[in-house]
RODO-2510 file (C-alpha; in nm, 4 decimals, decimal comma):
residues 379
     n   res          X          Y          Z
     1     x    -1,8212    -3,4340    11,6123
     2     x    -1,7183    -3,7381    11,4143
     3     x    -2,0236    -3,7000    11,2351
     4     x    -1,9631    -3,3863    11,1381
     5     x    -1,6162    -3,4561    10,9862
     6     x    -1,7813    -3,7905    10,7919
     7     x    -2,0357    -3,5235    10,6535
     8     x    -1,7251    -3,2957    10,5608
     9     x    -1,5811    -3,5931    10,4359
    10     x    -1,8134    -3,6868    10,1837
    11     x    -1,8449    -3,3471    10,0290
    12     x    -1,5457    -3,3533     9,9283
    13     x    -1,5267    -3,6836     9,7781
    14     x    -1,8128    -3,6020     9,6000
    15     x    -1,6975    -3,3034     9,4699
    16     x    -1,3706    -3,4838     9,3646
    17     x    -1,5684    -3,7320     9,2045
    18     x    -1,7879    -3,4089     8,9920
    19     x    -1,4437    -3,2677     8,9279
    20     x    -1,2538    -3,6218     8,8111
    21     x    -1,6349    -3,6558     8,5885
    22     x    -1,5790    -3,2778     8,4624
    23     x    -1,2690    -3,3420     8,3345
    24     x    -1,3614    -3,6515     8,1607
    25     x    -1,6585    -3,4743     7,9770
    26     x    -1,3628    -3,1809     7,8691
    27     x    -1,1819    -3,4179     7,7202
    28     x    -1,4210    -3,5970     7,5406
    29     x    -1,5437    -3,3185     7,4096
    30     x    -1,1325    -3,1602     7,3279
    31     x    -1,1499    -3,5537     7,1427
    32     x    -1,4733    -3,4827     6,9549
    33     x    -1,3748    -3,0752     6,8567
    34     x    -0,9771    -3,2468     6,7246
    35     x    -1,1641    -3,5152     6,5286
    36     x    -1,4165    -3,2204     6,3518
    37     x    -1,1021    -3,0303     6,2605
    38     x    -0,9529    -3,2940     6,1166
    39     x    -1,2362    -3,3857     5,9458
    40     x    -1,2906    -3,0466     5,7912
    41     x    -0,9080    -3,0472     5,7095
    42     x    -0,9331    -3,3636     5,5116
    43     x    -1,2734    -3,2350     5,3538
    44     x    -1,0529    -2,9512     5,2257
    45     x    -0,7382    -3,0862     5,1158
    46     x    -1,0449    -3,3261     4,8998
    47     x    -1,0767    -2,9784     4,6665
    48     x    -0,7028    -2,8843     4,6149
    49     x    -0,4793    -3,0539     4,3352
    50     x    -0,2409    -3,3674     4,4645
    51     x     0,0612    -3,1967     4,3513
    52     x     0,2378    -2,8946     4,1176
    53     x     0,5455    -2,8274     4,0356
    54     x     0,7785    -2,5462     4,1506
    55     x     1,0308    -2,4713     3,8518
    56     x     1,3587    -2,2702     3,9999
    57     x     1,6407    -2,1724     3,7892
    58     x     1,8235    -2,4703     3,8221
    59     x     1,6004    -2,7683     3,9836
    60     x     1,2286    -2,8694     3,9977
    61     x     1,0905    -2,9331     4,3362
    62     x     0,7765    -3,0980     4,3487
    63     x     0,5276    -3,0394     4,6941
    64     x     0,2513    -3,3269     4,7605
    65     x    -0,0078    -3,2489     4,9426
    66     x    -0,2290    -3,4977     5,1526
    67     x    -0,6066    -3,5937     5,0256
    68     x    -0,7675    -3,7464     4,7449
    69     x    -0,8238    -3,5356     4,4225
    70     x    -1,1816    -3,4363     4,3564
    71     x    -1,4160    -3,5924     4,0897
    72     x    -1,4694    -3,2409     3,9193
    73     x    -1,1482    -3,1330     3,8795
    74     x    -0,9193    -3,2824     3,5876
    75     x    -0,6222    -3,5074     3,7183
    76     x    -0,3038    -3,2622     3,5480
    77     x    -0,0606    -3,5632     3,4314
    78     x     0,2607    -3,4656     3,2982
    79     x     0,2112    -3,7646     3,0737
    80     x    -0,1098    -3,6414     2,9140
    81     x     0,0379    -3,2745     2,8396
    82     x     0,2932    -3,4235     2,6311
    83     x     0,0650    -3,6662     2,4683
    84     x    -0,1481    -3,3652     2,3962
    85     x     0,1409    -3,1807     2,2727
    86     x     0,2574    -3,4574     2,0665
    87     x    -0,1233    -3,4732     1,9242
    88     x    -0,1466    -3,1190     1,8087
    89     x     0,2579    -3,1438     1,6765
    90     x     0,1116    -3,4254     1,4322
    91     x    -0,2144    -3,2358     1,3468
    92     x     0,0271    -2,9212     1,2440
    93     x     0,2576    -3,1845     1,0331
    94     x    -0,0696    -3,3031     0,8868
    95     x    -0,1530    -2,9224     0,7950
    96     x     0,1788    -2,9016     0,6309
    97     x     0,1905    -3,1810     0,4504
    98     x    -0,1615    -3,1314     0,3250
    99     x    -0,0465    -2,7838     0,2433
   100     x     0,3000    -2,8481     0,0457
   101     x     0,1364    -3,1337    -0,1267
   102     x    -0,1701    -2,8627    -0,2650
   103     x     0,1392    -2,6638    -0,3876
   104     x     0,3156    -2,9588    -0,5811
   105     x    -0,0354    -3,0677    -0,7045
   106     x    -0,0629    -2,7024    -0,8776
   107     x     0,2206    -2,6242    -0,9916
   108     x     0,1866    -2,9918    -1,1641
   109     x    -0,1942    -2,9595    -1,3037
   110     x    -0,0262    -2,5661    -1,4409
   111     x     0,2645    -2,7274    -1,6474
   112     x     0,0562    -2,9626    -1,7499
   113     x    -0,1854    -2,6750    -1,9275
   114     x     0,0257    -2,4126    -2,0275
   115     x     0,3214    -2,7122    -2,1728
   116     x     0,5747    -2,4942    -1,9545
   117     x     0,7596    -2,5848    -1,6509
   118     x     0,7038    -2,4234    -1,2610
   119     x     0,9863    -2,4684    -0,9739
   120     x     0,8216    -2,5324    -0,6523
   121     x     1,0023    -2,3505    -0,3925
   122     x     1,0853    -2,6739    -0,1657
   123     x     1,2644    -2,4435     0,0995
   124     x     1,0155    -2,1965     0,1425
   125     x     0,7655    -2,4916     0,1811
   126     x     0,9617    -2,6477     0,5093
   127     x     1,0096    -2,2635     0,6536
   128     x     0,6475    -2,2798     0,6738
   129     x     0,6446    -2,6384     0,8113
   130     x     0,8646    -2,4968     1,1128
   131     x     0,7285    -2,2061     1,1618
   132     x     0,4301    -2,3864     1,1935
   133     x     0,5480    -2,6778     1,4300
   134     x     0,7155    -2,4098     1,6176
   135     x     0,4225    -2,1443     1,6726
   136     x     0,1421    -2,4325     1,6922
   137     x    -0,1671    -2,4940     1,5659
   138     x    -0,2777    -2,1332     1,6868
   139     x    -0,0868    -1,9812     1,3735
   140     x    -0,2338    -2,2414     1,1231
   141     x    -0,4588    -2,0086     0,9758
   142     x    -0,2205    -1,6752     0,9406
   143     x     0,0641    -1,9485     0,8019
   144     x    -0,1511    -2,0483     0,5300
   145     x    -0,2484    -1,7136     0,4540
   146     x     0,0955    -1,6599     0,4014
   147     x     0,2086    -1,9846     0,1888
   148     x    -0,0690    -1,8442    -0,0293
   149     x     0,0311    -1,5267    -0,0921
   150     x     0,3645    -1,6820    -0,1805
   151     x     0,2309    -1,9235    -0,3795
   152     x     0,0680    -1,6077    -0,5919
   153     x     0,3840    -1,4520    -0,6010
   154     x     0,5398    -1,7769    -0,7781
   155     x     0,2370    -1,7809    -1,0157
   156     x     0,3018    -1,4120    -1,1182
   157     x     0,7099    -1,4354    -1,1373
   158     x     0,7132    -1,7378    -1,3474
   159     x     0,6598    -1,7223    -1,6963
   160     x     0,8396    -1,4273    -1,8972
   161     x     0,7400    -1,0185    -1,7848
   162     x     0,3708    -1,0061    -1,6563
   163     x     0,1915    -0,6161    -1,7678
   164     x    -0,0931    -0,4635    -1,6637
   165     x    -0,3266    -0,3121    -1,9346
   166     x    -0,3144     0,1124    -1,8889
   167     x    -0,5254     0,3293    -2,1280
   168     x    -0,3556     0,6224    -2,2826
   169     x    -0,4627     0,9849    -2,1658
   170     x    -0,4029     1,0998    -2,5910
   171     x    -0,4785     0,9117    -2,8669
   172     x    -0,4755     0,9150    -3,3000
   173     x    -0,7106     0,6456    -3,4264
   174     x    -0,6213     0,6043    -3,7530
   175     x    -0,6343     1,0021    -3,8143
   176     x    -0,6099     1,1790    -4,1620
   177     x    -0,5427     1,5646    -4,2056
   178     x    -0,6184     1,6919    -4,5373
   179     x    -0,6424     2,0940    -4,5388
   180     x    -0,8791     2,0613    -4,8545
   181     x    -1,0523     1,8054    -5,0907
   182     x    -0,8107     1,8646    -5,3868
   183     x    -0,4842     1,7954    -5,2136
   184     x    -0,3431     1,4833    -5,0208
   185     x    -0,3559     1,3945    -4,6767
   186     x    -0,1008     1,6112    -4,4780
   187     x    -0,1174     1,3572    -4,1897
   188     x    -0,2260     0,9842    -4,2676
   189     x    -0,3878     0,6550    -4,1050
   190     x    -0,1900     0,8504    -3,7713
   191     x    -0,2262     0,5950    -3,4752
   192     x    -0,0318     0,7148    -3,1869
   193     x    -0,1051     0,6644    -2,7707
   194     x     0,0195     0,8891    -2,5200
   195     x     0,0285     0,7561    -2,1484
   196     x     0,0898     0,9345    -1,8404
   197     x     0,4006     0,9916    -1,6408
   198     x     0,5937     0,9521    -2,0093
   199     x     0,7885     1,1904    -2,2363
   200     x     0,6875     1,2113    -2,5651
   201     x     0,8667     1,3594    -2,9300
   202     x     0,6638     1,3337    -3,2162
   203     x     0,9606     1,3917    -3,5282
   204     x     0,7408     1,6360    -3,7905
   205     x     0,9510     1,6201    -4,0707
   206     x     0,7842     1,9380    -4,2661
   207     x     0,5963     2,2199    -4,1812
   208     x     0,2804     2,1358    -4,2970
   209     x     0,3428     1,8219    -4,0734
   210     x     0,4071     2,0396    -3,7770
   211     x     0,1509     2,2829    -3,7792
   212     x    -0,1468     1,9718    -3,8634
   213     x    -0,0102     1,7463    -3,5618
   214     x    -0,0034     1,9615    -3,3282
   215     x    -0,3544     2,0979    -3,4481
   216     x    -0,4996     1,7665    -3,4056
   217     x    -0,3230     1,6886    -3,0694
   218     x    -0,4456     2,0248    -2,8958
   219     x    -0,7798     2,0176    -3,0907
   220     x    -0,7650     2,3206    -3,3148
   221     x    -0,7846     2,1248    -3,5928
   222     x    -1,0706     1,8355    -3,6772
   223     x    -0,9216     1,5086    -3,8609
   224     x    -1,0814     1,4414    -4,1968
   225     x    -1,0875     1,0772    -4,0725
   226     x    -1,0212     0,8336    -3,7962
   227     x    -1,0388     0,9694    -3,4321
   228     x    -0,8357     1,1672    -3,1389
   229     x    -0,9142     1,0407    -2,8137
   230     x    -0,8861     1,1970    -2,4882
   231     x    -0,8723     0,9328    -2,2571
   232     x    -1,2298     0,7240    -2,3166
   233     x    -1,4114     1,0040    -2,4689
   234     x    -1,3573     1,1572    -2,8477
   235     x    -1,1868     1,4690    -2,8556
   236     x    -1,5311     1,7110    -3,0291
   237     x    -1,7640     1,5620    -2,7848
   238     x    -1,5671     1,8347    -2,5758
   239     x    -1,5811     2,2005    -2,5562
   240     x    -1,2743     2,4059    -2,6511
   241     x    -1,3072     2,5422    -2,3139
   242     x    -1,3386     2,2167    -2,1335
   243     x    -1,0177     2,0251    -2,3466
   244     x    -0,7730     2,3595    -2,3524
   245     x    -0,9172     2,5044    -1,9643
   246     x    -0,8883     2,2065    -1,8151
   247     x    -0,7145     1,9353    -1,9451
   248     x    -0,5046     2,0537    -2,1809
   249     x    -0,1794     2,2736    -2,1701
   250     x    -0,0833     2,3985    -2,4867
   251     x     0,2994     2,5793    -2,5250
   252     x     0,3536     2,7338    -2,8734
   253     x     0,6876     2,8819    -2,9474
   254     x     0,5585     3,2153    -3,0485
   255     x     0,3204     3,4505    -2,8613
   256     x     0,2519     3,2173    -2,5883
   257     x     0,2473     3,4905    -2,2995
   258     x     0,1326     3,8615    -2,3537
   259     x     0,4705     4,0685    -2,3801
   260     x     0,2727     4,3406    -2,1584
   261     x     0,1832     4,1442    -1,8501
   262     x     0,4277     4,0403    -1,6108
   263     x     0,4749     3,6083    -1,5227
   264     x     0,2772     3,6256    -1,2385
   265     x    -0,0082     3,8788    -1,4387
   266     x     0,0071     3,6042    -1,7123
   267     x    -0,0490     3,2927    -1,5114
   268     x    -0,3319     3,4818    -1,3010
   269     x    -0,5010     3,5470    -1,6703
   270     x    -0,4973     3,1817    -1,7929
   271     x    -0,6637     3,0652    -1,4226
   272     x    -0,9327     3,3653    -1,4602
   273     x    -1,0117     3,2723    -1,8142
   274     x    -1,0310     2,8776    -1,7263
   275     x    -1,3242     2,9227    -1,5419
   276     x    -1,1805     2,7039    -1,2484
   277     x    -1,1880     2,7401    -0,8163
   278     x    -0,8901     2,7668    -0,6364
   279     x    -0,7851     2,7578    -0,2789
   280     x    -0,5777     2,9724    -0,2711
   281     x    -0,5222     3,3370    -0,4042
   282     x    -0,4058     3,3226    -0,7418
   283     x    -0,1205     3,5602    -0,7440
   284     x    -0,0114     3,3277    -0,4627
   285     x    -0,0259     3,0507    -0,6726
   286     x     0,1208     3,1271    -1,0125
   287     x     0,3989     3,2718    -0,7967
   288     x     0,5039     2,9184    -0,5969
   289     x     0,4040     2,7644    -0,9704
   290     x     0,6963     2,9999    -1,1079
   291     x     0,9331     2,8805    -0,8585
   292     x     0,8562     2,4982    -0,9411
   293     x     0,9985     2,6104    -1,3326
   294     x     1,3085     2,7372    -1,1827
   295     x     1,1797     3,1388    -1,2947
   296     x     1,3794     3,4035    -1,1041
   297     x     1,1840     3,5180    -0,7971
   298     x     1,3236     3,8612    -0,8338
   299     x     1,1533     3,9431    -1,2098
   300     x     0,8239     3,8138    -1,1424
   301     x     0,6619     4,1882    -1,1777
   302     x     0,8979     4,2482    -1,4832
   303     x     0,7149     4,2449    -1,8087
   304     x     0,7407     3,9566    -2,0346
   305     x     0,9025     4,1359    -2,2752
   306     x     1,2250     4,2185    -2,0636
   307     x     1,2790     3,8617    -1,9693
   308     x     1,5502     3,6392    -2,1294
   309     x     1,4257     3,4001    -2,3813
   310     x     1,5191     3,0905    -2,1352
   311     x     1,2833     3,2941    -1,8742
   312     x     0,9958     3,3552    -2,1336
   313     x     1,0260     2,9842    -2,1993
   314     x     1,0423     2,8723    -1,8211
   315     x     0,7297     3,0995    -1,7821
   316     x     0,5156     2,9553    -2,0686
   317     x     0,5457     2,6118    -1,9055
   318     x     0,4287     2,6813    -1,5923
   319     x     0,1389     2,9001    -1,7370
   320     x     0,0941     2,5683    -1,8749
   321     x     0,0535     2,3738    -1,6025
   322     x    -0,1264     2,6165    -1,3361
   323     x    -0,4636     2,4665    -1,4180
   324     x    -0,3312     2,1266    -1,3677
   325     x    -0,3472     2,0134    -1,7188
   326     x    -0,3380     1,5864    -1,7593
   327     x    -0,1318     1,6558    -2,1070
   328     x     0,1190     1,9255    -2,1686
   329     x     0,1902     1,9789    -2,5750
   330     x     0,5352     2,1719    -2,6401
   331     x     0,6073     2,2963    -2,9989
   332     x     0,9940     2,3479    -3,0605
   333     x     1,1162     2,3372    -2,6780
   334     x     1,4344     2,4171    -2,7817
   335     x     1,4088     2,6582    -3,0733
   336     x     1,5726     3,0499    -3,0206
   337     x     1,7949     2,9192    -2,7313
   338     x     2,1328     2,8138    -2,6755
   339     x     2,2813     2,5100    -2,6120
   340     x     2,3249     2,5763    -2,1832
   341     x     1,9485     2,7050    -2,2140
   342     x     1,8522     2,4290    -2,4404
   343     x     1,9647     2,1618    -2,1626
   344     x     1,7949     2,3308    -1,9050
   345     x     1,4726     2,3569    -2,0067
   346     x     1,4593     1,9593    -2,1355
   347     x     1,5787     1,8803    -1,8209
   348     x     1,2661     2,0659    -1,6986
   349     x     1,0664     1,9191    -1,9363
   350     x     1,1779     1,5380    -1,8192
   351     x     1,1337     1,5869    -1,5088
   352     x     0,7709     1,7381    -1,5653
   353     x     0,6021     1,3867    -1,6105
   354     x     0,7046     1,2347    -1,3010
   355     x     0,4969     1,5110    -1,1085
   356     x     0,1630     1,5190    -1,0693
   357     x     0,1523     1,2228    -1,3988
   358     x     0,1775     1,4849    -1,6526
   359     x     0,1922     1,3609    -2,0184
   360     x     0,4390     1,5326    -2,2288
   361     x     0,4356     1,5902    -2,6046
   362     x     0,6842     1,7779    -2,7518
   363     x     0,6224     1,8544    -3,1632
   364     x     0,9843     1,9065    -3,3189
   365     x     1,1825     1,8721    -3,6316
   366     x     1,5236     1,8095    -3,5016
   367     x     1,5548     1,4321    -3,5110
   368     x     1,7877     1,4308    -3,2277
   369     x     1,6190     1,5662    -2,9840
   370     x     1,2947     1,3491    -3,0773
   371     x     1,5290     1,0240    -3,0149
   372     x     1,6016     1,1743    -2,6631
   373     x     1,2457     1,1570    -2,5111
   374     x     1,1033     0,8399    -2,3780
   375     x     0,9493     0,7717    -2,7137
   376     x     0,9494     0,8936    -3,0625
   377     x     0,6697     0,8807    -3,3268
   378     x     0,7858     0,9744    -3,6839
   379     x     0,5178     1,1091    -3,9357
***
C-alpha cells in the first residue's frame, strides 16, 4: 500500500515538474514573440520621418516620433527650407537687377544714337522686382515677358506722334484733263489720295472743273496725263463693269434713279445689272439697305417720281451702296434741297464712312460745305 501511494506520489511530482518546465518554455517563447515585435516596430519607425509639424490657428505643435531616419529619405530641416528660400529670393534679385540694368543700358545706347533723351520708368522697374520676389522664380519668365512689352511701349511713346503707313483706296497721280489738243488743261498736275473711313470735298470752282473731276474720279473720263489709281492697280487696267459694279458707287444729282421704278425696283436693278451673288433675296435686301438711309418704309413701292426730293436723294445713296462699293462719289449732295434736308442728308453722308470703311467724295462748288468734310482739295 505504501508503495502504491510513493508510485502516486511521483506522478505527480513529475507532472508538476512537466508543468513548472511548460511554463518556462511559454514564457520564453511570450519573451522571444515581445522582442520580434519590437523589433519589427523599430524596423518601421526606421522608414517614417523623425518629426513634422502640426500648424493650428494659433500655435505649432511639433510630434517626435521614436527611430532613426532612413538613408533614402531626405532629412526636412527647417533650416535648409529657408536657406533654400533665401537662395532662390537672391537668384530672383539677380533676375531683376540683370533685367532693370538691360533697360538703363538701352535706353542709354538709344539717346546716344538718335541725340534725344529716354526716361526710364524707375517705378515700373521695382513693380516688377516685387512682383517678382513675391511670386518666385516660377513667374520669371511671364515677368520678363511683361517688362518687355513695356519696355516696347516706352520705345513707341517716346519721341513725338508715331504713324503707320496706309495706302489710299483713290488716287490722282499727277493727272491732266484736257477735252481737246487746242485748248488748256481743264484739270492739271491733279495729285490727290483718298483713304478709307474719311470724308472727302473736292471744291470745283467751275463747271468744266466739275464735270472733268468727277469724270476722272468715277472713270468716265481718261486723263491726258499722269495716273488715277484704285488702290495698287491703275484705274483702265479695269473694266467699266468691274470699277462702277463693284467698287465704285457713283451718285449724280440728276437722273440717278429711273422716275418709273419704285426704291426698292431701283436698288434690285443696280444688283441685277452688277453681275454679283447675294445671300439673300434682293428685294429683301435693298429694302433693310433703304432703312439704313433713313427712307420711309411706307413709300418703298411708290414710284420715284412721287417721292420728295430729300427721299429721291436718301434713295440714290443707298442704291449706291447695295453692292458694297469701297468708294462712294457724290456730285452736289446738297443741291435742290433745303436747309433742314440739306443737314440731314450730310449728316448721312458723315456718318457713311465709319460703316463698312466707305470712302466718301463729294464734288461741290459751295466752298462751305467743302471746308466741312474731313478734308478739302481745291482745283
Amino acid at each position: 500500500m505504501s508503495d502504491d501511494k510513493t508510485i502516486d506520489d511521483k506522478i505527480i511530482d513529475d507532472k508538476a515538474d512537466s508543468k513548472s518546465i511548460d511554463d518556462k518554455k511559454a514564457v520564453e517563447a511570450d519573451d522571444a514573440v515581445a522582442a520580434a515585435d519590437a523589433a519589427g516596430e523599430s524596423a518601421d519607425a526606421a522608414t517614417t520621418f523623425p518629426k513634422f509639424d502640426i500648424v493650428y490657428d494659433d500655435a505649432v505643435e511639433t510630434v517626435t516620433l521614436t527611430g532613426a531616419p532612413d538613408a533614402n529619405v531626405p532629412d526636412v530641416d527647417a533650416s535648409d527650407a529657408d536657406d533654400k528660400a533665401a537662395g532662390d529670393d537672391a537668384d530672383v534679385e539677380s533676375i531683376a537687377a540683370e533685367s532693370a540694368a538691360a533697360g538703363v543700358a538701352k535706353a542709354a545706347e538709344k539717346a546716344a544714337t538718335t541725340g534725344g533723351t529716354e526716361t526710364t520708368d524707375t517705378a515700373d522697374t521695382d513693380d516688377i522686382a516685387a512682383e517678382r520676389d513675391g511670386d518666385g522664380s516660377d513667374e520669371a519668365e511671364a515677368v520678363e515677358a511683361e517688362h518687355a512689352a513695356s519696355h516696347i511701349d516706352n520705345e513707341l511713346g517716346t519721341g513725338g506722334d508715331f504713324a503707320f503707313r496706309s495706302y489710299p483706296v483713290l488716287a490722282l497721280k499727277h493727272a491732266s484733263y484736257a477735252p481737246d489738243s487746242k485748248g488748256g488743261d481743264v484739270i492739271h498736275d491733279a495729285n490727290m489720295e483718298f483713304h478709307a473711313r474719311r470724308l472727302y470735298a473736292i471744291w470745283a470752282q467751275s463747271d468744266a472743273e466739275h464735270v472733268a473731276i468727277g469724270g476722272l474720279l468715277s472713270g468716265l473720263m481718261a486723263p491726258t496725263s499722269g495716273k488715277v489709281m484704285f488702290k495698287s492697280q491703275e484705274l483702265n487696267e479695269l473694266t467699266p463693269a468691274e470699277y462702277r459694279g463693284h467698287f465704285m458707287g457713283l451718285i449724280p444729282q440728276r437722273y440717278a434713279l429711273r422716275p418709273d421704278l419704285s426704291a426698292v425696283q431701283n436698288l434690285v436693278l443696280t444688283m441685277e445689272a452688277s453681275g454679283r451673288n447675294f445671300l439673300k433675296a434682293k428685294p429683301i435686301l435693298a429694302a433693310e439697305m433703304l432703312e439704313t438711309v433713313g427712307f420711309p418704309e411706307e413709300k418703298n413701292d411708290k414710284p420715284v417720281r412721287d417721292l420728295l426730293e430729300v427721299e429721291r436723294r436718301k434713295a440714290a445713296i443707298a442704291r449706291a451702296l447695295i453692292c458694297e462699293a469701297n468708294v462712294i462719289i457724290i456730285d452736289e449732295p446738297t443741291g435742290q434741297l433745303g436747309e433742314q434736308a440739306g443737314h440731314e442728308i450730310m449728316k448721312l453722308l458723315r456718318r457713311l464712312p465709319k460703316r463698312d470703311d466707305h470712302c466718301v467724295i463729294i464734288v461741290t462748288g459751295d466752298k462751305a460745305l467743302a471746308e466741312s468734310a474731313d478734308h478739302m482739295f481745291a482745283l
